[in-house]
C-alpha positions in Angstrom: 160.2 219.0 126.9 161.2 215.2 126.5 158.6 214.4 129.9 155.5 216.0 128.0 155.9 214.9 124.8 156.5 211.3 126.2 153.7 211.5 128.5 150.7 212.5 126.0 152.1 209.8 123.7 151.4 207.8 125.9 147.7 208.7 126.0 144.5 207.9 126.2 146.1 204.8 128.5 143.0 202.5 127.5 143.4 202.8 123.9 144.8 199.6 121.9 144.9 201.5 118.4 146.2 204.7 119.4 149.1 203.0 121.4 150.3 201.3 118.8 150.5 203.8 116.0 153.9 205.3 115.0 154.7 207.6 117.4 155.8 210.6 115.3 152.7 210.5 113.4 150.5 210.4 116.5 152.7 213.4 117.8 152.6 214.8 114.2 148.4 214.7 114.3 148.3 216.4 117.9 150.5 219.4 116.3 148.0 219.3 113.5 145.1 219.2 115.8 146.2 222.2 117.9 146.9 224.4 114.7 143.8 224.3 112.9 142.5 225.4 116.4 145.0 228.5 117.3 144.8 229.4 113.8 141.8 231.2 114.2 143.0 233.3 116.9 147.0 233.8 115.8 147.8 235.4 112.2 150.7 234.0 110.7 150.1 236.2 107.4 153.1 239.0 107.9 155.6 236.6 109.1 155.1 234.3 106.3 155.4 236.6 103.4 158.3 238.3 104.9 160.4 234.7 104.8 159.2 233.8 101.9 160.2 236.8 100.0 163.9 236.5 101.8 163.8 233.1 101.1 162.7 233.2 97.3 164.0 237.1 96.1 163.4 236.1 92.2 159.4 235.6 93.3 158.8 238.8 95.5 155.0 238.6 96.6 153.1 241.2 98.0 151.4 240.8 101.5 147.2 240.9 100.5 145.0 243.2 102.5 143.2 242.4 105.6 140.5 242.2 104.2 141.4 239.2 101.5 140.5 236.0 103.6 141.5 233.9 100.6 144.7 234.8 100.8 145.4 233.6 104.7 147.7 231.2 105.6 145.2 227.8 106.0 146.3 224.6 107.9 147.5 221.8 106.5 145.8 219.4 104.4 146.3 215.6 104.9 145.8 211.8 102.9 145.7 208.9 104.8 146.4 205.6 104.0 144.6 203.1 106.5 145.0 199.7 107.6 141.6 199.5 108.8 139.5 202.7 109.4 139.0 201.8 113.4 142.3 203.3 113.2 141.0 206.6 111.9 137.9 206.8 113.3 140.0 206.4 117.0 142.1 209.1 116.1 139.2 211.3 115.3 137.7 210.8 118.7 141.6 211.2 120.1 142.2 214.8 118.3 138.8 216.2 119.3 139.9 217.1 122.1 142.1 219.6 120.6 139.9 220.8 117.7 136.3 221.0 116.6 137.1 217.3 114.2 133.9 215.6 112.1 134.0 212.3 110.4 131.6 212.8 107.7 129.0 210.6 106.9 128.9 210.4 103.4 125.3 209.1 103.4 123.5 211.5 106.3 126.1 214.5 105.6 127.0 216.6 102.6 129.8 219.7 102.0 126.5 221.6 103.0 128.1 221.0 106.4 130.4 223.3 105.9 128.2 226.5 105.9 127.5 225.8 110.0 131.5 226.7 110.3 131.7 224.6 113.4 134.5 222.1 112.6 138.2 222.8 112.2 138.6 219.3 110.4 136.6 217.3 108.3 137.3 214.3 107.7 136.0 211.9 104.6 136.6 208.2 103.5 137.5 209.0 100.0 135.9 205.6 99.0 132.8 206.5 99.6 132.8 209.4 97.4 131.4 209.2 93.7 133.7 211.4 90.8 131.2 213.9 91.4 131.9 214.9 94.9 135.8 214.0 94.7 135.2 217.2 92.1 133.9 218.9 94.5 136.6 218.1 97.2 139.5 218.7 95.0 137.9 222.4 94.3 137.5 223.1 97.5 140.9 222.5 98.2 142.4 224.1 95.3 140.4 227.4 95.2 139.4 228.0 99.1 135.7 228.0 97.8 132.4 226.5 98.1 129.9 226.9 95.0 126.2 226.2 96.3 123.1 227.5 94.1 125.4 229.4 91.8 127.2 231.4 95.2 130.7 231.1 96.5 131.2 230.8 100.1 135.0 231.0 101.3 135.8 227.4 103.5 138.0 227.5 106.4 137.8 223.7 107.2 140.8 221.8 106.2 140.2 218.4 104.7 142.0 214.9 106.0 140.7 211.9 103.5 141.6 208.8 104.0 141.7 205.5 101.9 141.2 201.9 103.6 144.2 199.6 101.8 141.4 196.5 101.9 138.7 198.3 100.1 141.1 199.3 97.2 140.4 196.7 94.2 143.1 197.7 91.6 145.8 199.8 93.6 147.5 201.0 90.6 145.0 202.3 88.9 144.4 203.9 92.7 147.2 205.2 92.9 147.1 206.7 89.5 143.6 208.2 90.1 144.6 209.8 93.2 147.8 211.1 92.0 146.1 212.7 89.0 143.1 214.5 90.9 144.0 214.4 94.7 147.5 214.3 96.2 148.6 217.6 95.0 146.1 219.0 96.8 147.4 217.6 99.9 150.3 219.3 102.2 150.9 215.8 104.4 150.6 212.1 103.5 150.3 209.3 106.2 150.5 205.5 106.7 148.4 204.9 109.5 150.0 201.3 110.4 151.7 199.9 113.2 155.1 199.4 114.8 154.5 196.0 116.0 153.3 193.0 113.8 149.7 193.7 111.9 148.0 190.7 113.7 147.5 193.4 116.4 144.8 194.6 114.9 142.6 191.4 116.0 143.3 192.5 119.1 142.2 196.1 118.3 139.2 194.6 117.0 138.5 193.2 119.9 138.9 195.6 122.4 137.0 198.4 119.6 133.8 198.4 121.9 135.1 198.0 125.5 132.4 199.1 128.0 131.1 202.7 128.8 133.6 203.0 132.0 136.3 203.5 129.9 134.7 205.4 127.6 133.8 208.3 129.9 137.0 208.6 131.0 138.9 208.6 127.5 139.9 212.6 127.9 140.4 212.1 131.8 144.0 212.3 131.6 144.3 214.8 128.8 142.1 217.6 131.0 144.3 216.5 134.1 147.2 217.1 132.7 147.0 219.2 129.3 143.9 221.5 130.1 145.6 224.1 128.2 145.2 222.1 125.2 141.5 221.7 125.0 139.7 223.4 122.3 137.8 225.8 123.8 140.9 227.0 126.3 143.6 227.4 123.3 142.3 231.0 122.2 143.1 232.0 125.8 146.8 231.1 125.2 149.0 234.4 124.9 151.7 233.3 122.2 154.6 235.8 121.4 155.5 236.2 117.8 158.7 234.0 116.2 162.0 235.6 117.2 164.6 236.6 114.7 166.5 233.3 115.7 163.6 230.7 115.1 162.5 232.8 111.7 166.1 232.6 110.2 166.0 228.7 111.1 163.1 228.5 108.9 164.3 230.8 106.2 167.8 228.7 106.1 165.7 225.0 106.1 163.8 226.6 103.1 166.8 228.5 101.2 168.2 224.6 101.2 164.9 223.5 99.0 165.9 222.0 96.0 163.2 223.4 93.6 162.8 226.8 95.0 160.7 227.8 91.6 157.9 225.3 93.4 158.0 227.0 96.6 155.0 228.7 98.2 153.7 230.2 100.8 151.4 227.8 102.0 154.6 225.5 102.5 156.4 228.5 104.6 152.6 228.9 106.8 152.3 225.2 107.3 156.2 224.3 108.7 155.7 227.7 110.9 152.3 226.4 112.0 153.9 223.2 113.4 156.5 224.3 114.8 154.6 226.9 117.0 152.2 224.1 118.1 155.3 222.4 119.6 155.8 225.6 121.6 151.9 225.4 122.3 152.1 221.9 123.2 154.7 222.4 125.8 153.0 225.3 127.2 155.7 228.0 126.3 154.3 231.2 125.3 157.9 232.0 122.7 159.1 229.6 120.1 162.3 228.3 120.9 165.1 226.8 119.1 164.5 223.2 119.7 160.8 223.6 118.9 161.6 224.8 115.8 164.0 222.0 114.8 161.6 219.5 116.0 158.6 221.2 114.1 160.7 221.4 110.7 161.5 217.8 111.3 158.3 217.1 111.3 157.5 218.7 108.4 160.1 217.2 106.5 159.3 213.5 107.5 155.7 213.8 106.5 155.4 216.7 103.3 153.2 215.0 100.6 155.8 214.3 97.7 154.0 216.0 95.2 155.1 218.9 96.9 158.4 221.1 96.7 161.2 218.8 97.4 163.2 220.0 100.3 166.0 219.0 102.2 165.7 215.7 103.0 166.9 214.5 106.6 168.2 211.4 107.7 164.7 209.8 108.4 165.7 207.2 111.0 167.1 209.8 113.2 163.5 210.7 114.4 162.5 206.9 114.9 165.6 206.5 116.8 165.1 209.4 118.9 161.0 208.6 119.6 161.7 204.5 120.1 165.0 204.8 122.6 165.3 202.3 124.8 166.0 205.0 128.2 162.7 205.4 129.3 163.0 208.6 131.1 164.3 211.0 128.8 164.2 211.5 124.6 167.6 212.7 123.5 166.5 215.8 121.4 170.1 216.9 121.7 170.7 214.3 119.6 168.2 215.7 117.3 169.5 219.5 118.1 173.2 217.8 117.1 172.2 216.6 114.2 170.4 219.6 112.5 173.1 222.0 113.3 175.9 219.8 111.8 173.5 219.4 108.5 172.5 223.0 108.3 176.7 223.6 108.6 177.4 221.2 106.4 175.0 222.2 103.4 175.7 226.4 104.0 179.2 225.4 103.6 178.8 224.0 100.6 
C-alpha cells in the first residue's frame, strides 16, 4: 500500500507542475479520475441507500427502480481554485489516463458536447463563461439534465470548473457570486497551489513546452507499472462488494455528522466511491479497512463546505503522513491509529 501510492505520486517523472502540487490533492484527483471511470461498470445504488437509511432512520428513502437513471449515485463534482491554469490544464493531460477528461473550449465547444457521451469529465474555466451558460451549468448540475430544442437529455458527465486567482478582478464580489449560484452544486473544492515557494511557477513556465521526447513518453511509466488503471482496462477489473466491516465504518463516520437533517445520499455514494478507488488503485479486488479510512479521510479533507458538516479530523495528520521525512514507507498506521482512537472517542461520548 505505502510503495504504490508513493510511487504514482511520484509520476509523470518529467513533469515540473504535477510534482509540486500537494500531494493529497494529486492522490485525491487520481481516486476521482478512476471513479468516474468504474462507475459505469460498478452500481453503488443498493449499498448506498441501505447506509443511508441506517445512518439517517428519521429520513427513510426508498431505493428507485432500475430503470430511474436520475436517481444513480453520480461522481463527484469539483471547484478549483488555480494559481495559473498550466496547473490545470497539466492535470487534465495527467488524469486522462484514467478517464475519458475534456478541457472545454469555451469558444470551439458548447454543452452540445455532451450528447456524444464520450467524456467522463468535463472540464470548464468558469471565467470564460457569460451568466447565461453559468445557468446552464448550475442546471445541469442540480437537476441531472440537459434542455436542447425544448428536450431533456439525462447527463452523465460530471463537471470540474475552475477559476484562475489572476483573472479575478473584485474577489469578493467573486466569491459572493459563486457562493450564491455555484459552490453548492459542488461535492469537492480545491486549491491547486504548491508546497514549495510560488516563484516555482517561473520555472513551470519554463519547462511548460519541453520537446516532443518527453512528451511521448508522459504515460510511459503509468502503463509500466499501473496498466490496470488505464481507462479502457478498468471495466475488466472484478471488484467484490463492501464487506459488513468497511460499510459500518462508513455508516459510523456519517452517524458522527453534525447536521444529519442535511445529509444525502450523494454524500454516502461519493465517500464510498473514493474509498473503493483506493482499493482499485492498489489493485485489490475487496475493500479493506485501511482503504476505507484513507478514502473517508479524503473525503473529509476536501468536502465543499457548503456541504453537510461532518466530523472534522485533525487536518495536519494527512500532511504529516504524505510529507514524512522516511522515504521508504508512509506510516498509515499512524493514520489507522488515529481514526480508531477518534471514532472511540466520539462513540463514547
Amino acid at each position: 500500500m505505502n510503495k504504490i501510492i508513493i510511487d504514482i505520486l511520484k509520476l509523470p517523472k518529467n513533469n515540473t507542475c504535477l510534482n509540486n502540487i500537494c500531494k493529497i490533492t494529486k492522490l485525491a484527483l487520481i481516486l476521482i479520475s478512476i471513479s468516474n471511470n468504474f462507475l459505469k461498470y460498478l452500481t453503488l445504488d443498493t449499498l448506498t441507500y441501505d447506509i443511508y437509511n441506517k445512518v439517517n432512520s428519521n429520513k427513510w428513502i426508498r431505493r428507485p427502480t432500475k430503470e430511474n437513471n436520475l436517481a444513480r449515485i453520480r461522481a463527484p463534482h469539483c471547484f478549483f481554485i488555480c494559481l495559473d491554469e498550466i496547473i490545470i490544464i497539466d492535470i487534465v493531460k495527467y488524469c486522462n489516463y484514467f478517464c475519458n477528461i475534456k478541457l472545454l473550449n469555451v469558444k470551439t465547444d458548447s454543452f452540445n458536447i455532451l450528447f456524444t457521451q464520450k467524456y467522463d469529465i468535463l472540464v470548464i474555466n468558469i471565467n470564460n463563461l457569460n451568466n447565461s451558460q453559468i445557468n446552464i451549468l448550475v442546471e445541469l448540475m442540480k437537476n441531472g439534465l440537459y434542455k436542447n430544442k425544448k428536450k431533456l437529455f439525462p447527463i452523465t458527465t460530471t463537471f470540474w470548473v475552475y477559476a484562475i486567482k489572476s483573472y479575478i478582478r473584485n474577489e469578493h464580489e467573486f466569491n459572493t457570486y459563486i457562493k450564491d449560484n455555484l459552490l453548492a452544486r459542488f461535492d469537492f473544492l480545491f486549491e491547486l497551489g504548491f508546497e514549495k515557494d510560488e516563484d516555482i511557477i517561473n520555472e513551470i513556465l519554463q519547462t511548460a513546452d519541453d520537446d516532443k521526447e518527453i512528451n511521448a513518453d508522459y504515460y510511459f511509466d503509468l502503463n509500466n507499472k499501473y496498466p490496470y488503471l488505464k481507462k479502457n482496462n478498468i471495466y475488466t477489473f472484478e471488484f467484490n462488494e463492501l464487506s459488513d466491516i468497511t460499510k459500518s465504518i462508513i455508516q459510523k463516520y456519517f452517524n458522527m455528522a453534525s447536521d444529519l437533517s442535511t445529509l444525502t445520499l450523494y454524500h454516502i455514494g461519493i465517500s464510498e466511491l473514493l474509498c473503493i478507488s483506493v482499493s482499485i488503485l492498489l489493485g485489490k479486488k475487496e475493500c479493506l479497512i485501511e482503504h476505507v479510512v484513507l478514502g473517508l479521510f479524503l473525503y473529509d479533507k476536501f468536502v465543499s463546505s457548503t456541504k453537510n458538516k461532518l466530523t472534522q479530523f485533525d487536518k495536519n495528520i494527512l500532511h504529516n503522513i504524505f510529507n514524512t521525512n522516511h522515504r521508504d514507507t508512509i506510516p498509515f498506521q499512524k493514520l489507522m491509529n488515529y481514526f480508531s482512537s477518534y471514532l472511540n472517542a466520539t462513540m463514547n461520548l
